[in-house]
N, C-alpha and C positions, 0 to 999 in steps of 0.2 A: 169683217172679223178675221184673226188671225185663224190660221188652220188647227193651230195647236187647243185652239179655245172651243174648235166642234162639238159639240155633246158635251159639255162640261159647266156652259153659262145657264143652260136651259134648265133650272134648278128651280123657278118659282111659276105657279101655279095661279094665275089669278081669274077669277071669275066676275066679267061685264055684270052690269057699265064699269069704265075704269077712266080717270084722268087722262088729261093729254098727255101722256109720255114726252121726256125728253132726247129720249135714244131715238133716232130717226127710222131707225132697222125696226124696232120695236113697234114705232106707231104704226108702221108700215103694215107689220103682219097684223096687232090687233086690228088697224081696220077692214084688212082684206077676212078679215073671218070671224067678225062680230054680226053678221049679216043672221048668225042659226042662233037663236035666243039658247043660252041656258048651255051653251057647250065653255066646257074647260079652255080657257087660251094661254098658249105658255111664250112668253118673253124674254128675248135675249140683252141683257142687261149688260153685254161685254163692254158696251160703248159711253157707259154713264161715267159725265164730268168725272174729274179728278176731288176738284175742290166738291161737287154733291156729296161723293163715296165717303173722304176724310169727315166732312158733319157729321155722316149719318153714323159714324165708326168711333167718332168720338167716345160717346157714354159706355164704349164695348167693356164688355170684361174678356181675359184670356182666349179662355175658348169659342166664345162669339167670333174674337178678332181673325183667328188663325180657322177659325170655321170658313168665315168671309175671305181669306186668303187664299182660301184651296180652291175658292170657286172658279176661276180661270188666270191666265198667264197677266192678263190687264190689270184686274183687281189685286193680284199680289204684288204687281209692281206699284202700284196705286198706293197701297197700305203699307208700303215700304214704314214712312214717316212713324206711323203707326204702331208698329211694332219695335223699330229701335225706341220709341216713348216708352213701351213695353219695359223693354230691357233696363232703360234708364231708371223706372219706378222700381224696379225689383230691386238694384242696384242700391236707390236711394231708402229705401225699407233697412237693407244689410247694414248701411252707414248708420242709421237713426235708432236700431238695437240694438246694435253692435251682438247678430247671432251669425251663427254657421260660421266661426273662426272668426268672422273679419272685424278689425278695430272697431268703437264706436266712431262717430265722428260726425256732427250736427252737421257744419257746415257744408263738409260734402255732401251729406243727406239733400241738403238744402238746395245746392248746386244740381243734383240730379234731377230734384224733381222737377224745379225751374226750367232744364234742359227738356223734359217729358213735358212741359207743361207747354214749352215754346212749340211743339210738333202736334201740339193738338191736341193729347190724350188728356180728357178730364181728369180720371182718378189720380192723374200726377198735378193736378190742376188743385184740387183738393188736401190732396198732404203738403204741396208747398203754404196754402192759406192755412193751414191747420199750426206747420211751424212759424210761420208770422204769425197767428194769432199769439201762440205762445211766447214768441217773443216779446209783446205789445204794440206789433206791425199791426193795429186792426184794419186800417184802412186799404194796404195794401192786397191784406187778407182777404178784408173784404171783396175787393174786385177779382180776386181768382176765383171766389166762391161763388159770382156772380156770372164772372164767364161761362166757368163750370156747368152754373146753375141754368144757366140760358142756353148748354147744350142737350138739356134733357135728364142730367147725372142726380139720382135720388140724395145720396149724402150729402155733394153742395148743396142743395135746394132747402134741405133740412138744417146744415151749417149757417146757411148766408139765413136762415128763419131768427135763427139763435144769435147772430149777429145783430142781429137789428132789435132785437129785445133787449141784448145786453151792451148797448153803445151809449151813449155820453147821454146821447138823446134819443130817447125809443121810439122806434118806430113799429107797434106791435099790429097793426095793420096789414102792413109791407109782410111780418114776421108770417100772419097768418095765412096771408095768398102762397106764401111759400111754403108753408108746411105744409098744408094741403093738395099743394101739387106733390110733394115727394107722398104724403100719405095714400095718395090716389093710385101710387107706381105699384105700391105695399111695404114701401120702406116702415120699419116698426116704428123705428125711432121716432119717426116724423111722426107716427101716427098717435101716438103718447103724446108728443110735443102740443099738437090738435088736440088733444083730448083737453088738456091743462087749460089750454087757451079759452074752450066753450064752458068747463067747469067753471075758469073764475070770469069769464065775460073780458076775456083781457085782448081786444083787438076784434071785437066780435060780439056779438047778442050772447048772453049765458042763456046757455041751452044743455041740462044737463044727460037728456036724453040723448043727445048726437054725443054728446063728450062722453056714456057710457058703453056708446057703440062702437066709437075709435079706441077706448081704453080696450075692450074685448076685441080688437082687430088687432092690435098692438100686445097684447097678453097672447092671444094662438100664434103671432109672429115670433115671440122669444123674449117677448120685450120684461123684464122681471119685475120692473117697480108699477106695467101697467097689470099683473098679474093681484099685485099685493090691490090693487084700487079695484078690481075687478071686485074683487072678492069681497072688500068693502058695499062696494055699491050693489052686489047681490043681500049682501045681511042685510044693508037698511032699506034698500028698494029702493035707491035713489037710481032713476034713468032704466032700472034692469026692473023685472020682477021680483020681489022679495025670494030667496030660494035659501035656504042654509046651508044642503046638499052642495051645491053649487059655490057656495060662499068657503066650504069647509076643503073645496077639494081645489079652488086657487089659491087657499093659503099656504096649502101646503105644498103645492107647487112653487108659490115664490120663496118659501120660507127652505125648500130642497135648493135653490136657487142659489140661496145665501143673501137673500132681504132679513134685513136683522130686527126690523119692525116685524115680518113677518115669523122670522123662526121664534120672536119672544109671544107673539097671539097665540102660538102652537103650541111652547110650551106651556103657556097658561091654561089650555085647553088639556090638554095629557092631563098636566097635574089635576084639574078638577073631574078628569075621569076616572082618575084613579093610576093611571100608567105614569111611575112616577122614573122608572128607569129612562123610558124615552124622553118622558117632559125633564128632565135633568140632562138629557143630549142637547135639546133645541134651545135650554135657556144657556147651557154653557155656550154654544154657538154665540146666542145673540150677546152676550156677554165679555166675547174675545170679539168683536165687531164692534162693541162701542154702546151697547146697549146697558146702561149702569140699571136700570130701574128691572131687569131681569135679576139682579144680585141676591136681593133677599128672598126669594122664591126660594132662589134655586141654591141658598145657603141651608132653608128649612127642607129641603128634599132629601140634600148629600146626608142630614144629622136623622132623616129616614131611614135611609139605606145602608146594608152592611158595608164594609169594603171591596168586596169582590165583585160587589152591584156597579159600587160608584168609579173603581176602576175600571170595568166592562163599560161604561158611560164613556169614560176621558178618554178610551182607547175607541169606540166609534168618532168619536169626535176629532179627533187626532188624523183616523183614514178620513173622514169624508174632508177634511179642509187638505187633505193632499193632495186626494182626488180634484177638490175645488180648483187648486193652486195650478195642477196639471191640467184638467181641463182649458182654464183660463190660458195659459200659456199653449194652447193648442189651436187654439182659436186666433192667437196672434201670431201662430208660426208665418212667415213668409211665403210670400207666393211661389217659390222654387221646392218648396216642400210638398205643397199642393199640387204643384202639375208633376211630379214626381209619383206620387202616390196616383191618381187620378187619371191622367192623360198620356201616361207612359207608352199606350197602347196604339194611338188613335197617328194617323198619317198627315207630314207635313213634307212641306216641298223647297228644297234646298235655292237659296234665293241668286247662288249662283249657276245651279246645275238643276236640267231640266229633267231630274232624276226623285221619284218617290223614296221614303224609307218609313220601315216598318216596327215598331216594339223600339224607338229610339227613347229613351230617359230625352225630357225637354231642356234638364237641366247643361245634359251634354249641348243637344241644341243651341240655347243660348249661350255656351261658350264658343260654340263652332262658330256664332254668328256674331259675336262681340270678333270675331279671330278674324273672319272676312271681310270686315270694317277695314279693320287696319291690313289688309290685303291688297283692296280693290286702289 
């Protein structure tokens, strides 16, 4: 092992029995002191495959990767591949919304991710199948989602599920062994996708009880429309216990969401308790989303209320779909905005200089390192 890499690989902790090790250094020390039952054995991992390292680095997200980076001189030249993939996805994001100044522009989107997808990195592996599917490239699509999927990556696995449901010829089978595995990672999506699957028996035995249990694993994930089923399936005791406490407080949750099914049960509910300013908030909600059968409720409410009610109505309604619109848009900011805010603090290692730096913006980072590219 190199010198530089002393004290620096001995990062992982593993407790006998353990596998054969591939690191030859490694096997070495766990068997010279596997002999004292129940003692901590730690492993130097500096010497693991090239091609091992990039697998297992594949499904990483940011900070995993550049976590895995810092661990010795080997492993950061190793992840090299890796991290210009990095770069490339961030790059192809910038092209595919055209935010933070830069042109829109698909095809380069497209060309980036494909370049991220050639170096290994699943999640560029994923947004290239996501713009062939949009294209009507399904097949092509399909196979990156597939690669993706068979590195471990929760959103291909959950993609290539949805593929197979929605192709020429379905494959709802195929659709469910793979939703199941991203549902198992705690991917929500996937776990909603599962839910629908054992509700209608579609690829699977109907089993409404596991489908109300993935719908509540996928509702506490974020998931909104499995919040709106939750709450269902608690009112009528399908799969849950009948509870109406429970039923009353995930509708309002998906219905705060902006489920327009849900915000129009809410305000039906307001209005027949008598809270007619609020139930005129939720049905106008549901109302600007598409929900026509909220109309005449919430036409008998407004000829309730004086003016200054039903304007204080249209003026919550007004902030909260800003707030919506804002939130939404926050959620799909770019991944340079995130490690900006986030990771500003945290220490990386200059890939030509064997020099630390401290409170670096990553943003600068990845321009320093787009700059070294074209340096070296």
């Amino acid at each position: 092992m190199r010198a530089q890499d002393q004290g620096r690989s001995k990062c992982f902790s593993i407790h006998p029995p353990l596998g054969r090790s591939r690191c030859r250094n490694s096997f070495k020390k766990r068997k010279a002191r596997s002999a004292t039952p129940g003692r901590v054995l730690e492993f130097d991992f500096s010497d693991l495959p090239d091609e091992l390292l990039l697998r297992i680095a594949a499904p990483m997200d940011l900070p995993t990767l550049l976590a895995a980076s810092a661990v010795c001189k080997s492993w950061r030249e190793a992840l090299r591949p890796m991290r210009e993939a990095m770069v490339l996805l961030c790059y192809g994001k910038r092209f595919k919304h055209g935010r933070g100044g830069w042109k829109r522009d698909p095809q380069k989107a497209l060309e980036s991710f494909l370049k991220g997808a050639a170096r290994g990195l699943a999640a560029a592996m994923v947004d290239a199948g996501l713009m062939y599917w949009e294209m009507g490239r399904k097949e092509e699509s399909r196979g990156l989602y597939w690669k993706a999927a068979e590195l471990g990556h929760p959103t291909a696995q959950c993609n290539l599920g949805i593929s197979f449901l929605e192709a020429d010829h379905p494959n709802p089978v195929e659709a469910v062994k793979w939703f199941r595995k991203s549902a198992m990672s705690g991917y929500a999506r996937a776990q909603y996708s599962l839910a629908l699957c054992l509700h209608r028996g579609r690829g699977v035995e109907q089993n409404p009880k596991e489908a109300a249990k993935w719908f509540l694993q996928a509702a506490e994930g974020g998931n909104i429309r499995a919040m709106y089923n939750v709450s269902i399936c608690y009112s009528t005791g399908e799969g849950l216990p009948q509870d109406h406490r429970q039923a009353r407080k995930w509708m309002k949750l998906a219905a705060d969401q902006g489920h327009k099914s849900a915000q129009l049960e809410r305000g039906l509910e307001l209005y027949a308790s008598g809270d007619l300013m609020k139930a005129l908030v939720y049905l106008e909600l549901a109302t600007r989303a598409g929900e026509s059968s909220a109309a005449h409720v919430k036409e008998i409410i407004e000829e309730s209320l004086c003016p200054s009610l039903r304007n204080r109505a249209m003026s919550l309604v007004d902030k909260w779909q800003m707030q919506h619109t804002h939130h939404q848009e926050f959620l799909n900011t770019d991944i340079f905005m995130e490690i900006e805010e986030n990771y500003s603090d945290c220490i990386f290692h200059s890939f030509s200089l064997n020099v630390s730096y401290r409170s670096f913006s990553f943003h600068n980072f990845f321009v320093c390192y787009i700059c070294l590219q074209h340096t070296q």
